[in-house]
C-alpha positions in Angstrom: -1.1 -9.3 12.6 0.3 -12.7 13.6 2.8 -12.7 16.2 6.4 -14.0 16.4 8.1 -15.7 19.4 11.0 -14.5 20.7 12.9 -17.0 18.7 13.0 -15.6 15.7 15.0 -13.0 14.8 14.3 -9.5 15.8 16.7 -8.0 12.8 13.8 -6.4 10.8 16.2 -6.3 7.8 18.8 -8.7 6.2 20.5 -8.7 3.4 21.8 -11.4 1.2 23.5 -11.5 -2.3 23.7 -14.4 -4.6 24.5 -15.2 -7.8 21.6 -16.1 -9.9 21.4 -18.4 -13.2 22.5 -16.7 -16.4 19.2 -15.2 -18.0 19.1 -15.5 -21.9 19.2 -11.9 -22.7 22.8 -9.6 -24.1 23.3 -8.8 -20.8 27.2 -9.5 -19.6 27.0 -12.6 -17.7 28.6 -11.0 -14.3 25.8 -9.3 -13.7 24.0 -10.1 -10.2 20.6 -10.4 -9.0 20.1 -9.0 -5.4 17.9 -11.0 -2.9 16.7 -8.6 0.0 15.2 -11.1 2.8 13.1 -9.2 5.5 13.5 -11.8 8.1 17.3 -13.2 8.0 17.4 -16.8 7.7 14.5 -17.4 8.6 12.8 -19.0 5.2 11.4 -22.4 6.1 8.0 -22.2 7.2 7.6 -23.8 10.8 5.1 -24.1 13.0 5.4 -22.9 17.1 3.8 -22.8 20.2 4.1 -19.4 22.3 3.1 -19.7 25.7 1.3 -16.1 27.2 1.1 -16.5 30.7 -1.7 -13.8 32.3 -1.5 -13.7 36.1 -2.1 -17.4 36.8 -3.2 -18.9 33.6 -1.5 -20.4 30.7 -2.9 -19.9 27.2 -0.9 -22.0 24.6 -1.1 -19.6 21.0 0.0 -21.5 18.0 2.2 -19.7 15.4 3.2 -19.6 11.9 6.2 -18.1 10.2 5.8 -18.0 5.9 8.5 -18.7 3.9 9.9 -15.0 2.4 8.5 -14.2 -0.9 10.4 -12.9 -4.0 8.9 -10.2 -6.0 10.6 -9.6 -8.8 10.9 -6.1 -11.8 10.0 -9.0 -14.4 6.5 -9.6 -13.8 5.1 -13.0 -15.0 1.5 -12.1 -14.6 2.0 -10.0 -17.7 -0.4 -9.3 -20.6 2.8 -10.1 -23.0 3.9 -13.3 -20.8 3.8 -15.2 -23.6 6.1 -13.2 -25.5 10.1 -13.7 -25.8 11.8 -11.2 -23.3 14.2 -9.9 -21.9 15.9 -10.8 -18.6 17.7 -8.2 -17.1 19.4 -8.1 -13.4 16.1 -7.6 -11.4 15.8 -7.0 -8.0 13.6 -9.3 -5.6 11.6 -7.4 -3.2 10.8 -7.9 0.1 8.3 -10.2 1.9 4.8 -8.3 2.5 5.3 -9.7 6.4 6.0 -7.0 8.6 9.7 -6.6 9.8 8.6 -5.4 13.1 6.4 -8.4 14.2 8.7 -9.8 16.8 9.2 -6.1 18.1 6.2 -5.0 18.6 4.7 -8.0 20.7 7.9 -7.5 22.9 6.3 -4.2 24.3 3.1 -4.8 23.2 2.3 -8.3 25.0 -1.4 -10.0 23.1 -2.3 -11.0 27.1 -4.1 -8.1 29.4 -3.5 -8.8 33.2 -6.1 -8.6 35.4 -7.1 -5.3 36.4 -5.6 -3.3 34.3 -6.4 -0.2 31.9 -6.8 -0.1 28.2 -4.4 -1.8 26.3 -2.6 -1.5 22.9 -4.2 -2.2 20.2 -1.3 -0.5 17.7 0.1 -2.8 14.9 3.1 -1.9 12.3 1.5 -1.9 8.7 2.1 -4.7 5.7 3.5 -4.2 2.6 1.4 -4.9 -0.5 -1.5 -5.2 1.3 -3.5 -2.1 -0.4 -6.5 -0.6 1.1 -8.0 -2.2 3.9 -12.1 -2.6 4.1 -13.7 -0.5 6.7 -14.6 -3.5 8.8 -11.2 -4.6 9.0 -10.7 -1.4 11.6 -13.2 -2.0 14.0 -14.0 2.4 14.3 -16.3 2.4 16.8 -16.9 6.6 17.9 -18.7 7.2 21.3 -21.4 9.3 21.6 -20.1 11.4 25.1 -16.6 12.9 25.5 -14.1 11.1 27.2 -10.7 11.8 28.6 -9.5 9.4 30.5 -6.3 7.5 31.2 -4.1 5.2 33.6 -1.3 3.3 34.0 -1.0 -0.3 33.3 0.5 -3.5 35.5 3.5 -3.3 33.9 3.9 0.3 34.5 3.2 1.3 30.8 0.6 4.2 30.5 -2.4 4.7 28.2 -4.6 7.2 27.1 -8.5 7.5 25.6 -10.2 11.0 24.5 -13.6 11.8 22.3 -15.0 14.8 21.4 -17.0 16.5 18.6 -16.3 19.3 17.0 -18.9 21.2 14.7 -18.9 23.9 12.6 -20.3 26.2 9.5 -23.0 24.6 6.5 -23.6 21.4 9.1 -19.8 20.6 9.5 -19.3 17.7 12.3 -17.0 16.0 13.1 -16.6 13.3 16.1 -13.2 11.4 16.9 -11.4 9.2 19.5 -7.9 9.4 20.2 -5.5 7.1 21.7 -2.4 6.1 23.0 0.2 4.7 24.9 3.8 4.2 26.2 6.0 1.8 27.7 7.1 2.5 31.6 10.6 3.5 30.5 9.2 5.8 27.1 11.3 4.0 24.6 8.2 2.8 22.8 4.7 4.2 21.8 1.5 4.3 20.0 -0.9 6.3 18.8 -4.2 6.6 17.0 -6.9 8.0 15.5 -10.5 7.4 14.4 -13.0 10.0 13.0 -16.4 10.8 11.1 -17.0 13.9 8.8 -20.0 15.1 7.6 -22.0 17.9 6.5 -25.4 19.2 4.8 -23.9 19.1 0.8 -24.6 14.7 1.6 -20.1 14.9 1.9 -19.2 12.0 4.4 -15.6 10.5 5.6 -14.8 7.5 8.1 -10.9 8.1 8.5 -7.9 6.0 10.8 -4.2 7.2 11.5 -2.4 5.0 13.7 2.0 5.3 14.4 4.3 3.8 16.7 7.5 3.5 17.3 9.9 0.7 19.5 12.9 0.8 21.7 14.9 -0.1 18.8 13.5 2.6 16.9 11.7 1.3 14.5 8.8 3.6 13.3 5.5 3.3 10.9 2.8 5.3 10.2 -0.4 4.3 8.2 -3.4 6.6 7.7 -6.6 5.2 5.6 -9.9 7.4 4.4 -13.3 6.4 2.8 -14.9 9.4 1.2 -18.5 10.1 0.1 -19.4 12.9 -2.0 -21.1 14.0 -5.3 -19.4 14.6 -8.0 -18.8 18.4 -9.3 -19.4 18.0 -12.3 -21.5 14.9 -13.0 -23.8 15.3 -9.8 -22.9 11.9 -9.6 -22.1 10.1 -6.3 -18.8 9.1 -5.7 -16.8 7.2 -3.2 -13.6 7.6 -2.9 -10.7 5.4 -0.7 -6.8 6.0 -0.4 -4.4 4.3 2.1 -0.9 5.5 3.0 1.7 3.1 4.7 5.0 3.2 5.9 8.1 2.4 8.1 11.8 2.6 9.3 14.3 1.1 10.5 16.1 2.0 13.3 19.4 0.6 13.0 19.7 0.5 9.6 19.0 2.8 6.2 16.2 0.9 5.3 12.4 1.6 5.4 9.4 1.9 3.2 6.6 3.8 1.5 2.9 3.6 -0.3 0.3 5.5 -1.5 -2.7 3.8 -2.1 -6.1 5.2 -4.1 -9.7 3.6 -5.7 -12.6 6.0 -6.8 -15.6 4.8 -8.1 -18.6 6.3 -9.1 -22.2 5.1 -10.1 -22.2 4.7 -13.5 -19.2 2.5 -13.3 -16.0 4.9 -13.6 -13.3 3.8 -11.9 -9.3 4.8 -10.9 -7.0 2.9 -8.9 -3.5 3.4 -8.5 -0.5 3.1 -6.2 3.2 4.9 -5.7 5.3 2.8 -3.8 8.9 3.1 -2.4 11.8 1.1 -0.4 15.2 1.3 0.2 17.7 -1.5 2.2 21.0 0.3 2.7 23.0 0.6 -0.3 20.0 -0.8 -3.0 16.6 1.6 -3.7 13.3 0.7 -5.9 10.1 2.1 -7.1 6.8 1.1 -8.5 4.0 2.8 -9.8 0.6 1.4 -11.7 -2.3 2.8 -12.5 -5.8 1.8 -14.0 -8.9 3.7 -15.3 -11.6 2.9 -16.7 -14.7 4.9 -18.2 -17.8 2.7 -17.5 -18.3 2.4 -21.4 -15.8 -0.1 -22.1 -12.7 1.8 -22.1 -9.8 0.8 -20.2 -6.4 2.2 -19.2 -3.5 0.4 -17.2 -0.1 0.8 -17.0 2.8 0.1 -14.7 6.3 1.6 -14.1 8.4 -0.3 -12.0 12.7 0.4 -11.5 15.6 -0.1 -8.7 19.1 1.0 -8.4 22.1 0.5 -6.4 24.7 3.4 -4.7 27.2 1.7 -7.1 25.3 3.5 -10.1 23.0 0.1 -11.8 19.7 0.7 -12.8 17.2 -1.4 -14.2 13.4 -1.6 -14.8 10.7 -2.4 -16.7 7.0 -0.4 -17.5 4.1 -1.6 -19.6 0.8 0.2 -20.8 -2.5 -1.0 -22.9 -5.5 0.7 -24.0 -8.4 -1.1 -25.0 -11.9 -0.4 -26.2 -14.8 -3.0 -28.2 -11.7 -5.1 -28.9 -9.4 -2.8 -30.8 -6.1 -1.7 -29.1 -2.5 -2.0 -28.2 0.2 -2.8 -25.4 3.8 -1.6 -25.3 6.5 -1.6 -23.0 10.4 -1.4 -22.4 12.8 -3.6 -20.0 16.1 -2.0 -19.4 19.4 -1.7 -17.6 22.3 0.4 -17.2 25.8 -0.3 -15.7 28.1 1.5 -13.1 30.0 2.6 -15.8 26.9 3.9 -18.5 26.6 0.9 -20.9 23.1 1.2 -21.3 20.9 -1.9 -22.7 17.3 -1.7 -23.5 14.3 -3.9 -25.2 11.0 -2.2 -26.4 8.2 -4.1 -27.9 4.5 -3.1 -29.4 1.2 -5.2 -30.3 -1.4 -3.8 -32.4 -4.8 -5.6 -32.0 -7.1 -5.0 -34.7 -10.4 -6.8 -33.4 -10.4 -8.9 -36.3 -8.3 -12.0 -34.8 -4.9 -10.3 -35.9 -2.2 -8.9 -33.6 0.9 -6.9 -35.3 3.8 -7.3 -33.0 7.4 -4.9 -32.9 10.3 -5.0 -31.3 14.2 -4.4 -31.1 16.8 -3.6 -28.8 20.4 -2.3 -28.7 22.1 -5.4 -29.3 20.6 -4.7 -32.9 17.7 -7.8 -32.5 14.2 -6.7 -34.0 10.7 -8.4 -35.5 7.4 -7.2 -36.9 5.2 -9.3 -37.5 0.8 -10.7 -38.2 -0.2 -13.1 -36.1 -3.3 -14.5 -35.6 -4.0 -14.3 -31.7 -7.0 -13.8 -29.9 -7.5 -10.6 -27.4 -7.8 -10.8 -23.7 -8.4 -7.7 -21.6 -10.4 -6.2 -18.7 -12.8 -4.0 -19.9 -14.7 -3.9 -16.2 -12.4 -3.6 -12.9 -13.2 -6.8 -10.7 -13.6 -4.9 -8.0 -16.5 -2.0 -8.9 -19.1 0.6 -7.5 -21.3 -2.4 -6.6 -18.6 -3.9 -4.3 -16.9 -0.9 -2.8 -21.2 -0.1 -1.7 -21.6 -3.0 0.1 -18.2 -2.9 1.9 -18.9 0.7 2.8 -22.1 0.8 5.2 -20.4 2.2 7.8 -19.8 5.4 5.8 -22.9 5.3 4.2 -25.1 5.0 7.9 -22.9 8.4 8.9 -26.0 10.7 10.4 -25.1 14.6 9.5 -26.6 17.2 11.8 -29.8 18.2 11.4 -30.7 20.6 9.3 -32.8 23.8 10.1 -35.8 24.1 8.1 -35.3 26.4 4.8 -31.6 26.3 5.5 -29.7 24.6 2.3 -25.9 24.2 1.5 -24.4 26.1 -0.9 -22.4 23.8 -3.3 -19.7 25.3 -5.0 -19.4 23.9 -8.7 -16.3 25.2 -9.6 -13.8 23.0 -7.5 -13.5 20.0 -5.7 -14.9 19.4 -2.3 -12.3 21.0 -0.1 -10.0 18.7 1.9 -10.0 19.0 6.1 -7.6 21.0 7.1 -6.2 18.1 9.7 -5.6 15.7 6.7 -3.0 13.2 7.6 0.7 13.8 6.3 3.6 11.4 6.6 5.8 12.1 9.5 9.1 13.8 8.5 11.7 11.4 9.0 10.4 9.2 6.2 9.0 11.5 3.2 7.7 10.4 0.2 9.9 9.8 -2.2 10.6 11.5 -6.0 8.2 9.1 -8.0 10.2 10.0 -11.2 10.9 7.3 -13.4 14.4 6.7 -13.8 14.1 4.9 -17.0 16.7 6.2 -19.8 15.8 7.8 -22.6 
């Protein structure tokens, strides 16, 4: 993660309202659209120089702030882009830069001094940044134990431990633990690495990393790539899933994702994401999902909504189902006021495979069509990212050595369920828990 100077502000959240253009949809023109900026006013991108001194040497580090990006309900990227709709209030969300940059270099300085133990290496998640590849982590698991520890130039502290723990049908397991603290204890970090395996073929590569600042600020972030066969195909499987969050300390704001891809090898493939934030007074949600079958059949959908302590709610979902060229879309943008007036626009296409799309609509304010065009289809029938590609990112799981196995000793393999989880999987801390995923669209 890039760094900040000092310059900038350390606010991880601001909050600015404006009024926006008048959209053409029935909405009332008074209503507002809500800008939440993540780095207050601080939207021109600039370029810096940050000078890190270490003992007697000068090492100039050039800088970059990006402009804050607006991510808006109304997606643009649409299958039915083309299509007249609706424009309710939506609510810009916020930049996918970290709001605790600045912070964290403050205790966590990117220069060592001379001499001195192991560092920091703890960084606050991203937004929107989904699952990480494994070689963006840099795991790298001794083979000895270690505990050892020290205390820094600066008077922070630090910690190091590896082990391996073993147990029944080949289970092992070998991790390294870290951590640290700043001299006065007002800031620290902590993680985790580990490798699973055992004599059924099952293997995991796992991270879980927190911290926390003087301010307190606090995230969490755990990530997990999975190897297994499948129950009931026999097929191998890999599996990855991500989970991401932080809070503020000086304000009600913070944020939350859940992050998920399987694959197997005959081209079956899920991904999806829950996502959550909240900036004092103003809440939203998204969730998407996308499957597909490996024989040409493909599911995706998203359900995105946000609402204010002053009672407005708005949103907008979408769903399609293709297969060999015949299928449909549908979706619904909507809004309700503080006081209950509810407004809402559905709309349907049929595609028949044949060059002809039926498309429906209508809304409350009593507007409606149905009608034949002639349109051609586009859709994804393969995911762009597929078994092939998550293989050759994953040859650090895949090199994972299980024990060896005694002669005339096998696994049993139990059919019936899933592979069982381990009982340390990671769990979001308790000040921040997920959220109630529920879609708060009206009925």
């Amino acid at each position: 993660m890039a760094a900040t100077s000092r310059g900038l502000s350390s606010t991880p959240f601001g909050l600015k309202q404006r009024r926006a253009a008048a959209d053409a949809s029935p909405l009332p023109h008074h209503h507002r659209r809500v800008r939440l900026d993540w780095w207050k006013k601080k939207k021109m991108r600039r370029d810096f120089r940050v000078e890190c001194r270490c003992s007697d040497s000068a090492v100039p580090i050039k800088k970059s702030v990006d402009k804050a990006e607006e991510w808006r309900l109304d997606s643009k990227k649409s299958p039915r882009g083309a299509r007249i709709q609706a424009s309710p209030p939506s609510l810009p969300f916020a930049s996918t830069h970290s709001w605790f940059v600045s912070k964290q270099e403050k205790f966590y300085p990117r220069c060592t001094p001379r001499n001195s133990g192991f560092q920091s290496r703890d960084t606050p998640p991203k937004r929107d940044t989904g699952i990480a590849n494994e070689k963006d982590w840099g795991i790298s698991l001794v083979n000895e134990n270690v505990n050892e520890s020290g205390t820094n130039e600066d008077g922070s502290t630090w910690y190091r431990e590896s082990g391996e723990d073993l147990g029944g049908k080949g289970y092992r397991c070998r991790w390294t633990k870290m951590g640290g603290q700043s001299y006065d204890g007002s800031s620290e970090w902590k993680e985790t690495w580990w490798e699973k395996s055992d004599w059924t073929g099952y293997k995991e590569l796992g991270v879980e990393k927190s911290g926390r600042n003087a301010e307190g600020d606090s995230w969490w972030e755990t990530w997990q790539e999975v190897l297994h066969q499948d129950e009931w195909s026999n097929l191998a499987r890999i599996e990855r899933s991500a989970q991401k969050q932080a809070k503020s300390g000086t304000q009600n704001a913070g944020w939350y994702e859940k992050w998920w891809e399987k694959y197997d090898a005959k081209g079956w493939t899920e991904k999806g994401a829950h996502k959550y934030g909240r900036l004092n007074e103003q809440s939203w949600w998204e969730k998407w999902g996308e499957n597909y079958d490996g024989r040409g059949s493909v599911l995706k959908w998203t359900d995105k909504w946000a609402e204010t302590e002053l009672g407005t709610k708005w949103g907008d979902k979408w769903e399609e189902k293709f297969f060999s060229g015949i299928g449909s879309r549908q979706g619904e943008t909507w809004h309700v006021s503080p006081v209950g007036d509810r407004w809402s626009r559905t709309w349907g296409e049929e595609h028949f495979g044949n060059g002809k799309v039926h498309k429906y609509g209508k809304s409350t304010t009593g507007e409606s069509w149905d009608i034949v065009v002639d349109e051609e289809t586009y859709y994804e029938a393969e995911p762009h990212y597929g078994w092939a590609d998550v293989v050759g990112d994953s040859s650090q799981l895949l090199s994972i050595e299980p024990r060896e196995r005694p002669p005339g000793v096998y696994p049993s393999i139990d059919f019936g369920s899933s592979p069982p989880p381990p009982d340390d999987v990671p769990s979001p801390p308790d000040d921040v828990p997920p959220p109630d995923m529920q879609s708060h669209s009206p009925q």
